[in-house]
VMD Tcl script that builds the backbone (N, CA, C; Angstrom):
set m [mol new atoms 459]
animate dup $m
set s [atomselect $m all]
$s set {name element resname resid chain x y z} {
  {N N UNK 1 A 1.216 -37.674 -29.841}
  {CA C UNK 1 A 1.714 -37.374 -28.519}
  {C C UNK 1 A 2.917 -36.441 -28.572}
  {N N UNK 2 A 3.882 -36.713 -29.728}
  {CA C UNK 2 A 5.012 -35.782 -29.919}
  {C C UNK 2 A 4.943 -34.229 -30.098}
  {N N UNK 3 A 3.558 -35.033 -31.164}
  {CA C UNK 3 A 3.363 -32.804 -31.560}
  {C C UNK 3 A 2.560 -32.551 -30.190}
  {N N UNK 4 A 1.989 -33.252 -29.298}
  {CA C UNK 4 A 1.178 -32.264 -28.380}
  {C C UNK 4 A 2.096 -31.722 -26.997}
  {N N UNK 5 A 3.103 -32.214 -26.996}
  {CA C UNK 5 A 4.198 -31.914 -26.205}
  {C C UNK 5 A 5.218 -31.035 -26.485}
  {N N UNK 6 A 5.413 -30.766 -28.055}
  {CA C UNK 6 A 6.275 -29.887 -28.722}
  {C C UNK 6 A 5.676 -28.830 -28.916}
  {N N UNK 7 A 4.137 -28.861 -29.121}
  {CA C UNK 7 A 2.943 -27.471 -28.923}
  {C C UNK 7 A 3.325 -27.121 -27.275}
  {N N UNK 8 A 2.891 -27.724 -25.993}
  {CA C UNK 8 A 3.118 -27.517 -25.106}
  {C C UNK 8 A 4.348 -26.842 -25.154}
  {N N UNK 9 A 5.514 -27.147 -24.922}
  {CA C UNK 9 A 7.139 -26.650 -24.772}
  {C C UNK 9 A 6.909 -25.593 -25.422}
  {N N UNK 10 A 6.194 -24.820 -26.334}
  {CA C UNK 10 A 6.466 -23.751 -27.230}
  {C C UNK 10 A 6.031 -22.697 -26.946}
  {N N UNK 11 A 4.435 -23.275 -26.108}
  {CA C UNK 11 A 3.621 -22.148 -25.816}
  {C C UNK 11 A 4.243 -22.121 -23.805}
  {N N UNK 12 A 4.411 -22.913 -23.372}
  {CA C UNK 12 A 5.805 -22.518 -22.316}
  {C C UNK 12 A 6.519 -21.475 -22.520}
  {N N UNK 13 A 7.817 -22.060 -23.767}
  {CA C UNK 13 A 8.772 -20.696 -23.521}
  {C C UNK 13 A 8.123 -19.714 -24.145}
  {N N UNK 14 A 7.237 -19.726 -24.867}
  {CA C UNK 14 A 6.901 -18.541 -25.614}
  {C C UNK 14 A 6.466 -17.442 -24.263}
  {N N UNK 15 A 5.519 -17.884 -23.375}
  {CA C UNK 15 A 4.781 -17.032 -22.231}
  {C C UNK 15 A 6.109 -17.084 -21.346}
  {N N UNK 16 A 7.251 -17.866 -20.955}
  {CA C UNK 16 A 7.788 -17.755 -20.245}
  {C C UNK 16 A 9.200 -16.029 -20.916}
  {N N UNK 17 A 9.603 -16.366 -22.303}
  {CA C UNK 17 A 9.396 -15.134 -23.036}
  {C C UNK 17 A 9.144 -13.676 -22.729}
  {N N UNK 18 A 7.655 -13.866 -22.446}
  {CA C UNK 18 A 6.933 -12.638 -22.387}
  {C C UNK 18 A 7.179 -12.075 -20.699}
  {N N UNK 19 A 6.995 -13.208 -20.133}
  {CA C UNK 19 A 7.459 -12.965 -18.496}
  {C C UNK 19 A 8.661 -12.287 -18.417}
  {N N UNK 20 A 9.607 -12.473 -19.416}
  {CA C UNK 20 A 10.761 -12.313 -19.187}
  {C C UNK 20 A 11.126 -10.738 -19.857}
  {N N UNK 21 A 10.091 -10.180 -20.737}
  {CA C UNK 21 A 10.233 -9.364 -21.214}
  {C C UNK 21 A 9.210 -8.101 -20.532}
  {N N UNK 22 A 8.687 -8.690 -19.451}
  {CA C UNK 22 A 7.415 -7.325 -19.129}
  {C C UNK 22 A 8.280 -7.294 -18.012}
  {N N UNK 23 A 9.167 -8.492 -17.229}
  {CA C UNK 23 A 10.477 -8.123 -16.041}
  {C C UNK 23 A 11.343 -6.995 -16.641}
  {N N UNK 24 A 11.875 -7.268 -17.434}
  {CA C UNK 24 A 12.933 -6.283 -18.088}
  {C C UNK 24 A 12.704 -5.071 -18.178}
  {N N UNK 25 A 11.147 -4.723 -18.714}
  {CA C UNK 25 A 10.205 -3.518 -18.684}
  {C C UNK 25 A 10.184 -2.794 -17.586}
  {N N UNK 26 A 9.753 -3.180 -16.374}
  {CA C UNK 26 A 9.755 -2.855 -15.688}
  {C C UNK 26 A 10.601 -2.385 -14.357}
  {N N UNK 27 A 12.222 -3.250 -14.566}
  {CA C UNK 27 A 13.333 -3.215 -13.767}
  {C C UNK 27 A 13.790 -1.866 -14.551}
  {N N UNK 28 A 13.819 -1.276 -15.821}
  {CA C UNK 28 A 14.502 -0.170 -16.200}
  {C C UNK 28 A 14.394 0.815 -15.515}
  {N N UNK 29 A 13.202 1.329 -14.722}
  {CA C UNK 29 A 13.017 2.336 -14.201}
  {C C UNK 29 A 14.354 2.536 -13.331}
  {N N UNK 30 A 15.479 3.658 -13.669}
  {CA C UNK 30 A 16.345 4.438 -13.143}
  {C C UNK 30 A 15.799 4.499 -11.287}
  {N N UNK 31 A 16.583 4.116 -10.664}
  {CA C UNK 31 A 16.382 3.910 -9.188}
  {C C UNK 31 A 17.829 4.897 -8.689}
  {N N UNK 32 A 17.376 5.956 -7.574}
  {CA C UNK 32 A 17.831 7.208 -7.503}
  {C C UNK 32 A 17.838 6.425 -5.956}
  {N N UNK 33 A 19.398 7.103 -5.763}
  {CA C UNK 33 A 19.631 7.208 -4.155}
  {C C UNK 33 A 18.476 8.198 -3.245}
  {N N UNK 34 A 18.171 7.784 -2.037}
  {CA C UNK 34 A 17.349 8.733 -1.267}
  {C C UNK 34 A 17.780 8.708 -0.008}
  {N N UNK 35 A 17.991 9.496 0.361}
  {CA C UNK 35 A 17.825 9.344 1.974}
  {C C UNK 35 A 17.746 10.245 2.778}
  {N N UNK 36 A 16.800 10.102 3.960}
  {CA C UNK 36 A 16.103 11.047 4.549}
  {C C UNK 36 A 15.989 10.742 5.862}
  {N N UNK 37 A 16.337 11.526 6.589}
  {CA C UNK 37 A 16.740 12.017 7.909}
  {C C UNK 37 A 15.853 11.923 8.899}
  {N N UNK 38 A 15.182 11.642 10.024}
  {CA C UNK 38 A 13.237 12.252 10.618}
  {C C UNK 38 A 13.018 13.449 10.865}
  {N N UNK 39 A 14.237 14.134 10.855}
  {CA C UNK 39 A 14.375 15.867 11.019}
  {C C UNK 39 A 13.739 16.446 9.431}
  {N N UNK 40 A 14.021 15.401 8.170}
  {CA C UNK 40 A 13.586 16.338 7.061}
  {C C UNK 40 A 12.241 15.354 6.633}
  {N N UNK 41 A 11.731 14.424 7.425}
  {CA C UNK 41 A 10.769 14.267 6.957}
  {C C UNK 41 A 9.346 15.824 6.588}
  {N N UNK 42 A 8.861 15.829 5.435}
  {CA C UNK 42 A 8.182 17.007 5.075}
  {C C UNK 42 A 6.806 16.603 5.216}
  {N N UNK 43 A 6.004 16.829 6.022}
  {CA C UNK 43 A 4.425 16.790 6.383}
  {C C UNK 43 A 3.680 17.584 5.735}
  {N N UNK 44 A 2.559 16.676 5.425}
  {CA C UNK 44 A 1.784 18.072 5.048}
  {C C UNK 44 A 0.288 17.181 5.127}
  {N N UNK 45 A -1.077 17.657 4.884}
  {CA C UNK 45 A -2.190 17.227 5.082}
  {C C UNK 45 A -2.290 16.176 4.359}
  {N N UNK 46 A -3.028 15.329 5.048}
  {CA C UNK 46 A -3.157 13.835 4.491}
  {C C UNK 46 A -4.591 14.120 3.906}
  {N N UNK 47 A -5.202 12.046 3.438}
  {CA C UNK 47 A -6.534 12.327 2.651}
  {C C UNK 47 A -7.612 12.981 3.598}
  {N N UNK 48 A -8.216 13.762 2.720}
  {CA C UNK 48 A -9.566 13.916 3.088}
  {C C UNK 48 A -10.487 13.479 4.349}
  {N N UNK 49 A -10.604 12.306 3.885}
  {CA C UNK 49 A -10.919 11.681 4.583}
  {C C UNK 49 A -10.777 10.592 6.340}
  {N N UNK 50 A -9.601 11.017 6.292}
  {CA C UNK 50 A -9.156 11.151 7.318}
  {C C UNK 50 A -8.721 12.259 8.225}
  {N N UNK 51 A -9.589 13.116 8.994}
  {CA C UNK 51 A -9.272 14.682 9.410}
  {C C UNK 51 A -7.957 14.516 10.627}
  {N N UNK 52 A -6.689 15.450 10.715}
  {CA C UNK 52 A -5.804 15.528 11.256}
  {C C UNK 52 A -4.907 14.675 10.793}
  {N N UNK 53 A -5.369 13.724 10.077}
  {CA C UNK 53 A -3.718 13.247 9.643}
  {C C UNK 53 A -2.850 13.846 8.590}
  {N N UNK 54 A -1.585 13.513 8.610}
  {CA C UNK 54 A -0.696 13.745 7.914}
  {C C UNK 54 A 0.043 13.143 7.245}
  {N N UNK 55 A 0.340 13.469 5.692}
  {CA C UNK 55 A 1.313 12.447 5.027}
  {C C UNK 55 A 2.461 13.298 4.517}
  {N N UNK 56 A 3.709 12.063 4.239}
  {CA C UNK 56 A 4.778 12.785 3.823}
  {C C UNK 56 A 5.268 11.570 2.911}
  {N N UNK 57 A 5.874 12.208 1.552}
  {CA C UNK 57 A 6.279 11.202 0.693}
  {C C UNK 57 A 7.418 11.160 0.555}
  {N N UNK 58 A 8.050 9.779 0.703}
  {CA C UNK 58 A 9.512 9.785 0.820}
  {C C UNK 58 A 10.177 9.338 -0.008}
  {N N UNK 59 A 9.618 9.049 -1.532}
  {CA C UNK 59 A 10.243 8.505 -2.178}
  {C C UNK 59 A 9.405 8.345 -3.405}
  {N N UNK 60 A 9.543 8.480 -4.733}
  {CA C UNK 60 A 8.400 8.036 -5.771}
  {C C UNK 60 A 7.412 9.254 -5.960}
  {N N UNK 61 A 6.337 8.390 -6.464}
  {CA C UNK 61 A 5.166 9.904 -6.585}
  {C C UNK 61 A 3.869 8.829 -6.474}
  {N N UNK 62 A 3.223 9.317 -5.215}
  {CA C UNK 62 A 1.998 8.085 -5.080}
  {C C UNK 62 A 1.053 8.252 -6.249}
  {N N UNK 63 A 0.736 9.744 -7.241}
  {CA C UNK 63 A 0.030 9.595 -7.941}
  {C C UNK 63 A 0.194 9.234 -9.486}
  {N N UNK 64 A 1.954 8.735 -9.331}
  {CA C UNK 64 A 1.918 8.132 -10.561}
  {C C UNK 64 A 1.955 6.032 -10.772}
  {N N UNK 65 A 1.932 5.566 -11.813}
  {CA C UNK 65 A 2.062 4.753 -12.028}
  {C C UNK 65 A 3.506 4.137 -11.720}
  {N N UNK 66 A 4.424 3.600 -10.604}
  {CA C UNK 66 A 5.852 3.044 -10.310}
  {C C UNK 66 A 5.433 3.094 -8.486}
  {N N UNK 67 A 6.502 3.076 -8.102}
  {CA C UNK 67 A 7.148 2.210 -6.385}
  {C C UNK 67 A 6.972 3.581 -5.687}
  {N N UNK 68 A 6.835 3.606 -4.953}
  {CA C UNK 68 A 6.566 4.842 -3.718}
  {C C UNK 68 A 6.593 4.603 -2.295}
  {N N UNK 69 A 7.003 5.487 -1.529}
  {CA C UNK 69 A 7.082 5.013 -0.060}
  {C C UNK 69 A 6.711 6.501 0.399}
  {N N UNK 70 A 5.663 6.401 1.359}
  {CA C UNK 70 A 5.083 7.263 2.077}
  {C C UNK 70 A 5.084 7.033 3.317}
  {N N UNK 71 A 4.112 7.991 4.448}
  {CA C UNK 71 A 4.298 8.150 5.755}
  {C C UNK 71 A 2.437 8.875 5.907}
  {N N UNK 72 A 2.253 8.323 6.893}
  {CA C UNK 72 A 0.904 8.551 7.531}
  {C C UNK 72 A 1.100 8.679 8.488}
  {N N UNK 73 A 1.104 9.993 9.111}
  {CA C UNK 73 A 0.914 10.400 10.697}
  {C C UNK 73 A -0.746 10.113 11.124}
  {N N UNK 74 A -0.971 9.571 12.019}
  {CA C UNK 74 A -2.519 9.234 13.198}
  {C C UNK 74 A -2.696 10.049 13.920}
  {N N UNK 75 A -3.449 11.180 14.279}
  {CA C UNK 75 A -3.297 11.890 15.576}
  {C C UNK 75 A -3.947 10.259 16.626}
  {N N UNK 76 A -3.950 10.568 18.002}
  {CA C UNK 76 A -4.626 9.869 18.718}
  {C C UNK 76 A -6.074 9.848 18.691}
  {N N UNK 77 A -6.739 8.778 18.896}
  {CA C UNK 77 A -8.380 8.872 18.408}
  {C C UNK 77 A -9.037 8.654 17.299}
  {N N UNK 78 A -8.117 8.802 15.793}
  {CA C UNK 78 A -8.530 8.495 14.798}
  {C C UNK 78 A -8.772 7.664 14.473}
  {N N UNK 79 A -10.213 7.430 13.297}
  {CA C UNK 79 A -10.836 6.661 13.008}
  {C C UNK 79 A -10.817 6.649 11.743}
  {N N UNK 80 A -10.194 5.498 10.793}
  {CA C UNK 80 A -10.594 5.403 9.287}
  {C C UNK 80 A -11.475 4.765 8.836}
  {N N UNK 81 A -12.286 5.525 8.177}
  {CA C UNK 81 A -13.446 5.084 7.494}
  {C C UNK 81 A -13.411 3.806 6.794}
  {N N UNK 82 A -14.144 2.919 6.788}
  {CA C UNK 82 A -13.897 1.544 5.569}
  {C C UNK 82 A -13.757 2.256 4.129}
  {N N UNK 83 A -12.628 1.542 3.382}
  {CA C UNK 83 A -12.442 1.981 2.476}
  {C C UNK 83 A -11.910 0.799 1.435}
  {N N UNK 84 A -11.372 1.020 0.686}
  {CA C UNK 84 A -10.411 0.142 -0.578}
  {C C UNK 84 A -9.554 1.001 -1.277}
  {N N UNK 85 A -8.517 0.353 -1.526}
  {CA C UNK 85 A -7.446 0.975 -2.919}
  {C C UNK 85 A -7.702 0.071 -3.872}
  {N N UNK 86 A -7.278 0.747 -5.030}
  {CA C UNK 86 A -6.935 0.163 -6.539}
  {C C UNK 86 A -6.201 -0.463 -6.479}
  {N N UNK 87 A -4.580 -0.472 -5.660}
  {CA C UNK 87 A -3.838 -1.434 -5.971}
  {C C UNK 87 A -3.535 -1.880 -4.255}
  {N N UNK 88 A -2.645 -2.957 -4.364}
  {CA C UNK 88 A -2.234 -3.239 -3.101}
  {C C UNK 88 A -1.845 -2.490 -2.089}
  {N N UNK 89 A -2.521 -2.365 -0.777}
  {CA C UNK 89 A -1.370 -1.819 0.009}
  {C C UNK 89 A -0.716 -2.596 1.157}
  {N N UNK 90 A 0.535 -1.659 1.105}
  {CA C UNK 90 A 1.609 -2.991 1.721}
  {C C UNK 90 A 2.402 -1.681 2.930}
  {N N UNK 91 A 1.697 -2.173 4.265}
  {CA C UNK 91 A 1.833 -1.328 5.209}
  {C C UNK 91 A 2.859 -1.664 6.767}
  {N N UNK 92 A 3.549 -0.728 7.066}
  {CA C UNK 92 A 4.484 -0.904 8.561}
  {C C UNK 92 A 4.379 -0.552 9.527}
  {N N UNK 93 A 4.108 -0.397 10.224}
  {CA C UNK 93 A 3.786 0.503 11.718}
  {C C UNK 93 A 4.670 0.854 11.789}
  {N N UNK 94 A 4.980 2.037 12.131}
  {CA C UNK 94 A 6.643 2.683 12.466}
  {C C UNK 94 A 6.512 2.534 13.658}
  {N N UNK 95 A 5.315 3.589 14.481}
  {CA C UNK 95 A 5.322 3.593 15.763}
  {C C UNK 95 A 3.557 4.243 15.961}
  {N N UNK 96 A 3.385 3.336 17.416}
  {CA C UNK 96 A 2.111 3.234 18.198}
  {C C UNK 96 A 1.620 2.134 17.382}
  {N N UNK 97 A -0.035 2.015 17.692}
  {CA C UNK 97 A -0.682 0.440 17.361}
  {C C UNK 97 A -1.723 0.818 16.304}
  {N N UNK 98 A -2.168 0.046 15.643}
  {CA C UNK 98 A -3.436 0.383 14.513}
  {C C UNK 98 A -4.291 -0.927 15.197}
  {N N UNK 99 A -5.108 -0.623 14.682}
  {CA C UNK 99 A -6.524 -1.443 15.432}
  {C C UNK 99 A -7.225 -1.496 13.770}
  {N N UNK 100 A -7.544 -2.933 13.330}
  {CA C UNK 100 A -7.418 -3.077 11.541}
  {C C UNK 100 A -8.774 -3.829 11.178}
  {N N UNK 101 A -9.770 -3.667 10.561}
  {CA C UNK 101 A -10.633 -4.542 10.902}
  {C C UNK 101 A -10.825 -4.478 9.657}
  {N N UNK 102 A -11.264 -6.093 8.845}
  {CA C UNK 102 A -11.460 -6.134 7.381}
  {C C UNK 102 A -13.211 -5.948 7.167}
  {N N UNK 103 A -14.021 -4.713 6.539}
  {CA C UNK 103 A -14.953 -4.556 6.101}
  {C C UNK 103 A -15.784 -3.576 6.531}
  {N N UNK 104 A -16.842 -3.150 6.315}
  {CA C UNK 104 A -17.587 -1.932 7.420}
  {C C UNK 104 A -17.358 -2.099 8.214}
  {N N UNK 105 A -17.736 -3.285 9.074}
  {CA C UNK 105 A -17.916 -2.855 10.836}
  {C C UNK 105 A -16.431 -3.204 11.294}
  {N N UNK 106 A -16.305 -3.035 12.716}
  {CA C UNK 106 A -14.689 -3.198 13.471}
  {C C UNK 106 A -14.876 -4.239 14.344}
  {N N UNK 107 A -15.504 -4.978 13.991}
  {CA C UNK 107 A -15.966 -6.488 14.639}
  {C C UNK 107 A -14.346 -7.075 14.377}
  {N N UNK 108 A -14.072 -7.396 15.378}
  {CA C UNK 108 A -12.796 -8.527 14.935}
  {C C UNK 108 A -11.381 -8.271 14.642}
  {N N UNK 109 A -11.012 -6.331 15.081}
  {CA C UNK 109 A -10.216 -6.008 14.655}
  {C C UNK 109 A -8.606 -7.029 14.761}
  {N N UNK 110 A -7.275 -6.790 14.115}
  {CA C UNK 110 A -6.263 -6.898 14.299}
  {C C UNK 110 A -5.193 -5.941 15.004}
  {N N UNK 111 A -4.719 -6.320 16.377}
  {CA C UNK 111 A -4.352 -5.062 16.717}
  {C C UNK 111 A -2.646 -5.442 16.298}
  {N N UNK 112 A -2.313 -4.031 15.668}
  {CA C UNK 112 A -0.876 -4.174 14.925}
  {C C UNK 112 A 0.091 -2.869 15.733}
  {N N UNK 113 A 0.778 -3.583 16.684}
  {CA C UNK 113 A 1.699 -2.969 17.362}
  {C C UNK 113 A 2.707 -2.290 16.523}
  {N N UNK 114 A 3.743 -1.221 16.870}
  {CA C UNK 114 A 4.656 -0.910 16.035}
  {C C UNK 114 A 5.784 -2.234 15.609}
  {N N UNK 115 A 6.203 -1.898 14.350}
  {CA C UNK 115 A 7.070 -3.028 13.777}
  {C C UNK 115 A 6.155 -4.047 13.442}
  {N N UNK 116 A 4.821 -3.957 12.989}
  {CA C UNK 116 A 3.856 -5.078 12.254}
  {C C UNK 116 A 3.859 -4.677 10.959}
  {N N UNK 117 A 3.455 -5.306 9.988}
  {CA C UNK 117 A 3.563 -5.313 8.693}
  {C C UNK 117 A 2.113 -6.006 8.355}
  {N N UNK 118 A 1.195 -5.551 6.904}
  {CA C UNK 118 A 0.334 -5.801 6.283}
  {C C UNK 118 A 0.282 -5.738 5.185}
  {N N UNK 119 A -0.311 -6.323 4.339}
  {CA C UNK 119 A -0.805 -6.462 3.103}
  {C C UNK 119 A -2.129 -6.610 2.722}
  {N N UNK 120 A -2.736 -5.964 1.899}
  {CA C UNK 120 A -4.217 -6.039 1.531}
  {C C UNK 120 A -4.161 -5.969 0.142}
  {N N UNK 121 A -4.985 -7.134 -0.565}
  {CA C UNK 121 A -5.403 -7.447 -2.052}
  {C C UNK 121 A -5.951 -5.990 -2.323}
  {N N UNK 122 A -6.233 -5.536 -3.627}
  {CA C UNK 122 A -6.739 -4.059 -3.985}
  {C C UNK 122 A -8.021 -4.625 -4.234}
  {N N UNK 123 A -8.882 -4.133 -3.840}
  {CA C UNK 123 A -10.489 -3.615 -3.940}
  {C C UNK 123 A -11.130 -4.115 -2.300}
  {N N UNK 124 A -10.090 -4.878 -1.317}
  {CA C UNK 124 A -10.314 -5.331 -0.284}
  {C C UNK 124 A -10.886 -3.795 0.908}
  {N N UNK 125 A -12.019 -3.969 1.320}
  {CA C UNK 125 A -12.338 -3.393 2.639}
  {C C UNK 125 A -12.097 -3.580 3.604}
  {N N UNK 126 A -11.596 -2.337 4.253}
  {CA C UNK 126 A -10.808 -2.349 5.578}
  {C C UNK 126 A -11.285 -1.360 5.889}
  {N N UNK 127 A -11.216 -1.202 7.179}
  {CA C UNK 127 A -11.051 0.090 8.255}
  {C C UNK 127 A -10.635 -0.262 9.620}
  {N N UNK 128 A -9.413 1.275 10.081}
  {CA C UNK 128 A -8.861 1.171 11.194}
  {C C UNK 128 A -9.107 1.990 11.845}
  {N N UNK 129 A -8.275 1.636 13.149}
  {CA C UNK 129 A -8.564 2.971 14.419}
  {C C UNK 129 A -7.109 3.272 15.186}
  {N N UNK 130 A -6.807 4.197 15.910}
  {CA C UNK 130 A -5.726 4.346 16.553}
  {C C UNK 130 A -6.423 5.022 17.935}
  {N N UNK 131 A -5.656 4.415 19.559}
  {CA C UNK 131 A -5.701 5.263 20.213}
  {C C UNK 131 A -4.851 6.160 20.984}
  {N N UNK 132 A -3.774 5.684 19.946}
  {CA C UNK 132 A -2.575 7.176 20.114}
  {C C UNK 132 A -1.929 7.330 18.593}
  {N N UNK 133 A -1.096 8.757 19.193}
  {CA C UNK 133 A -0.746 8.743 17.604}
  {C C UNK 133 A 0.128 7.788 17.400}
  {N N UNK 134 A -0.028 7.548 15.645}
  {CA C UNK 134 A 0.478 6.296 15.418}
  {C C UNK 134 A 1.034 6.461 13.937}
  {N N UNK 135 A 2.143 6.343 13.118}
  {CA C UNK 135 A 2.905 6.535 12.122}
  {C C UNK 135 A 2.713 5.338 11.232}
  {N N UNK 136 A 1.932 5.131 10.284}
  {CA C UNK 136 A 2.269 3.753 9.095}
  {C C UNK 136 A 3.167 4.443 8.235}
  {N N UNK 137 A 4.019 3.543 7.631}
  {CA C UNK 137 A 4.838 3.498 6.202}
  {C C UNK 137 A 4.190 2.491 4.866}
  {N N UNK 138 A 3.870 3.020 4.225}
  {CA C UNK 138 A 3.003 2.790 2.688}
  {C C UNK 138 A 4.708 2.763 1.820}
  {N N UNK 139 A 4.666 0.931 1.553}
  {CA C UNK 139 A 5.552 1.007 -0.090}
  {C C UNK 139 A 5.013 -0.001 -0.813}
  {N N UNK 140 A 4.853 0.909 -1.414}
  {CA C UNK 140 A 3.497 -0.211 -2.354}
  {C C UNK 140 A 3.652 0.619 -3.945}
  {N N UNK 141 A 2.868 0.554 -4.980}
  {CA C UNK 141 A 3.054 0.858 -6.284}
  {C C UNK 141 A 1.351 1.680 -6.322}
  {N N UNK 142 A 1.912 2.967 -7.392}
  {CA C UNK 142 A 1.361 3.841 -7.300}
  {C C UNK 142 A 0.527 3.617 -8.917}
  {N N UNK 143 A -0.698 4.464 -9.176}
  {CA C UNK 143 A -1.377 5.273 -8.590}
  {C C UNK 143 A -2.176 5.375 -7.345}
  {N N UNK 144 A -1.895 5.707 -6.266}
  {CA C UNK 144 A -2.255 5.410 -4.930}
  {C C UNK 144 A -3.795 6.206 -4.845}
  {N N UNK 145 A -4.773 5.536 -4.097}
  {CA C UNK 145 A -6.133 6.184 -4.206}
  {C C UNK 145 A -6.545 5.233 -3.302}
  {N N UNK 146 A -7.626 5.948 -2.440}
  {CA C UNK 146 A -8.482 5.602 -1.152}
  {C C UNK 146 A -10.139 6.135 -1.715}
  {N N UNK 147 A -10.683 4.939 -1.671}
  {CA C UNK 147 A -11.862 5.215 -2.070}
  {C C UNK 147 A -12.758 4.853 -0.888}
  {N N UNK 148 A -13.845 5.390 -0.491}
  {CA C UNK 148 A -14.849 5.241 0.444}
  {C C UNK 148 A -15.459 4.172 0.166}
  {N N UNK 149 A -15.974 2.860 0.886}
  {CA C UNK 149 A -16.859 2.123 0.761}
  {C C UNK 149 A -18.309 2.272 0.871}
  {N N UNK 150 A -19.192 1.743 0.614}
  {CA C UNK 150 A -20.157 1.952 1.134}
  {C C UNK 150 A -20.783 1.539 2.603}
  {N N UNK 151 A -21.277 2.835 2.782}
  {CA C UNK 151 A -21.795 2.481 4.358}
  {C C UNK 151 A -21.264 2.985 5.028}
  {N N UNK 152 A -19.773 3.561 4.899}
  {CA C UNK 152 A -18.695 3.993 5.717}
  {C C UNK 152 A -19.294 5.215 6.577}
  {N N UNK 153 A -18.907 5.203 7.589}
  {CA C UNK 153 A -19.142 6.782 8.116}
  {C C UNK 153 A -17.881 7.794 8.848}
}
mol reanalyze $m
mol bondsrecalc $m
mol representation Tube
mol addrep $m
């Protein structure tokens, strides 16, 4: 009973250890003052797949591996295709409403007024709608990627 408790305690701190060492890893990343104005927010064409929108990155680099904070302009009317990311995304309404529905169809949407907040597991299907323009904020961890689901149109 002694040794199976002294095995236990070992392989504890040992993983607790490793927890403690992939934290450390990862807190090094050099964290740089930013700050940005709505006058210098910088626009420019968003994905593909979404026609008329616009993104602007405010922080980080969505296509690398670390922390990033972006901006998604909606024109009014837009429709996002069902889709998934690789990793989490962790989303804000700045301003206007998203209309959020988890999977192909928009059965059941969530309507997310400005100042709502979301989170979606990565490989999760979603698709939204807006019927005005509408601004999300993306800070979530990068490599950032929107992949089409199937069926999507």
């Amino acid at each position: 009973m002694k040794r199976t408790m002294l095995f236990l305690m070992m392989v504890f701190f040992s993983l607790t250890a490793v927890g403690v060492a992939a934290e450390k890893k990862v807190s090094k990343a050099p964290v740089q003052q930013v700050m940005v104005l709505p006058d210098q927010v910088k626009w420019h064409a968003g994905p593909t797949a979404i026609p008329g929108a616009q993104m602007a990155v405010l922080d980080g680099d969505m296509a690398k591996p670390g922390f990033f904070v972006a901006r998604i302009k909606l024109p009014a009317g837009t429709k996002i295709p069902a889709h998934y990311h690789g990793n989490v995304e962790r989303v804000t309404v700045i301003s206007g409403t998203v209309k959020l529905a988890m999977g192909v169809t928009q059965d059941n949407p969530t309507v997310l007024p400005a100042g709502s907040y979301f989170a979606i597991p990565p490989k999760t299907v979603h698709n939204a709608w807006v019927d005005e323009e509408t601004v999300l904020q993306i800070a979530t961890r990068g490599p950032w990627s929107m992949h089409l689901a199937k069926g999507a149109k």
